[in-house]
C-alpha positions as CSV (number, residue, x, y, z in Angstrom):
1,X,24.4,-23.2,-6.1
2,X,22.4,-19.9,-7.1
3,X,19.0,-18.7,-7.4
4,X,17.8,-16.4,-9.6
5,X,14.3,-15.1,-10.6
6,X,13.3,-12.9,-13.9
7,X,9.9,-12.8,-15.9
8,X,8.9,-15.6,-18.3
9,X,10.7,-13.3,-21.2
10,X,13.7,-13.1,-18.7
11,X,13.4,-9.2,-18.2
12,X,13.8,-8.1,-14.4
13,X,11.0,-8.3,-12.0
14,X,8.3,-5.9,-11.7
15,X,9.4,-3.2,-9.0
16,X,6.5,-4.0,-6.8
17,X,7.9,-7.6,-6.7
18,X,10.8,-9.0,-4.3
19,X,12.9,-12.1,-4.8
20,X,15.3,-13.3,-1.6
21,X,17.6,-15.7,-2.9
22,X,18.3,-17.2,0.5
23,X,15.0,-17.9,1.7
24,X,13.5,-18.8,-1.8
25,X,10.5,-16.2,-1.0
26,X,8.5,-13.6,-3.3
27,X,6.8,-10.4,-2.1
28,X,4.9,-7.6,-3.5
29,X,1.4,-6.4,-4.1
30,X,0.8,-6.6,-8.1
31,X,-0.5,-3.0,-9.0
32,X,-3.3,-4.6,-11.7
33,X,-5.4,-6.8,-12.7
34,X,-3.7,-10.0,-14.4
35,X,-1.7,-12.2,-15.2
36,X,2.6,-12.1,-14.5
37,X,4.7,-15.3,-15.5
38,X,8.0,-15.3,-13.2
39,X,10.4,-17.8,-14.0
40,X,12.2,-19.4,-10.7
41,X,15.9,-20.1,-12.0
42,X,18.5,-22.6,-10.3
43,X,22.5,-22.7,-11.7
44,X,24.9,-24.8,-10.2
45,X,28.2,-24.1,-11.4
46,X,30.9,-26.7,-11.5
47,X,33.4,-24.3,-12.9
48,X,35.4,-23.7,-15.7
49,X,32.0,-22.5,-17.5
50,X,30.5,-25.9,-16.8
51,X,27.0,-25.2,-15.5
52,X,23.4,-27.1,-15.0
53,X,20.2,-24.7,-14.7
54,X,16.6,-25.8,-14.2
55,X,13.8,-23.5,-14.3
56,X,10.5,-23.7,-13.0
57,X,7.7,-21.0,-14.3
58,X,4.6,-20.4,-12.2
59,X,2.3,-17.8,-12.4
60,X,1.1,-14.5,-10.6
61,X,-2.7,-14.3,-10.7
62,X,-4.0,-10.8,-9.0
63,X,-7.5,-11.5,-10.4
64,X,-8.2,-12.5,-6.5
65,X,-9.9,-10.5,-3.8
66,X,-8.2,-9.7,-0.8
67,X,-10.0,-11.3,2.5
68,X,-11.3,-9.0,4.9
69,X,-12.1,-8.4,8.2
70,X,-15.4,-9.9,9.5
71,X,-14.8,-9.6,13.5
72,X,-12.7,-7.1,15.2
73,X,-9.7,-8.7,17.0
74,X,-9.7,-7.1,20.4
75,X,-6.9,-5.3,21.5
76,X,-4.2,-6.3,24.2
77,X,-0.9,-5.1,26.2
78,X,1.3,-8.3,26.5
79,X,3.5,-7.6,30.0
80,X,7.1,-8.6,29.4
81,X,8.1,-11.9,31.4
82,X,4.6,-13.1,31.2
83,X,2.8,-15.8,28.9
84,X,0.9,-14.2,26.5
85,X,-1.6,-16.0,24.2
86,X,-3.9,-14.8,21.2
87,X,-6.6,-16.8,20.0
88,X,-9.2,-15.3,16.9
89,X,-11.8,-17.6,15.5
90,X,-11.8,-19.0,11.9
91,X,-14.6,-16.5,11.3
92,X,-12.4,-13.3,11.7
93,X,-11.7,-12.9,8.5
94,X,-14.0,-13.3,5.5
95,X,-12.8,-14.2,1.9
96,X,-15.9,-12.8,-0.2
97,X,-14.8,-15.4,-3.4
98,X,-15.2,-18.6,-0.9
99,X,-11.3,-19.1,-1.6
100,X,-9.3,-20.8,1.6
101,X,-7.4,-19.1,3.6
102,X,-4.2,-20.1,5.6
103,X,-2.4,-17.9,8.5
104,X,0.9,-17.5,9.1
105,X,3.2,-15.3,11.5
106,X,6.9,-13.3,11.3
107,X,8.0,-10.2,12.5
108,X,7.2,-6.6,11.2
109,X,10.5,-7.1,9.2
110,X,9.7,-10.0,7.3
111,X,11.8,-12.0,9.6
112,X,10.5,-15.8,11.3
113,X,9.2,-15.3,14.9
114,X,11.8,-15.4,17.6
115,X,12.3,-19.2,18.8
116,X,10.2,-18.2,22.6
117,X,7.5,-17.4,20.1
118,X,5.1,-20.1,18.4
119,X,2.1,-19.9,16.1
């Protein structure tokens, strides 16, 4: 089984947009205002050119402000071998369109959070 991604007239991606395969997850920051179809593609191939695909289409909107920052987040210098916690209140950041927000945590690298590390 494969996954595959392209535009809804199945030219490549945008540069400033990512596809990984093997985790099924999109990044990028869209340049513009607008609108981008992206096609989400799945082949499996049973050989001997015998091959289902199902598509999916969703769409890119970067009409949408970013939140911002309403209340500093103080700083801190976690000591290794100790417990560590952070804790910031729903009001730390503000979204000025009323949309809802959701958090989520990984690594600098993109990677999930070590297993001793929870969110």
């Amino acid at each position: 089984m494969s996954f595959w991604s392209r535009l809804s007239d199945y030219s490549a991606l945008p540069s400033w947009l990512t596809f990984n395969s093997a985790t099924l997850g999109f990044s990028g920051t869209p340049p513009s205002i607008g609108k981008f179809y992206v096609i989400l593609g799945m082949k499996v191939d049973y050989g001997s050119g015998v091959y289902h695909e199902a598509i999916s289409t969703f769409i890119i909107n970067s009409y949408n402000k970013a939140p911002t920052l309403a209340t500093s987040i103080n700083s801190a210098s976690p000591v290794v071998g100790s417990n560590y916690s952070l804790q910031f209140d729903s009001s730390t950041f503000a979204d000025s369109e009323g949309d809802g927000m959701f958090y989520f945590a990984n690594q600098q690298s993109g990677e999930p959070l070590p297993s001793w590390a929870y969110f």
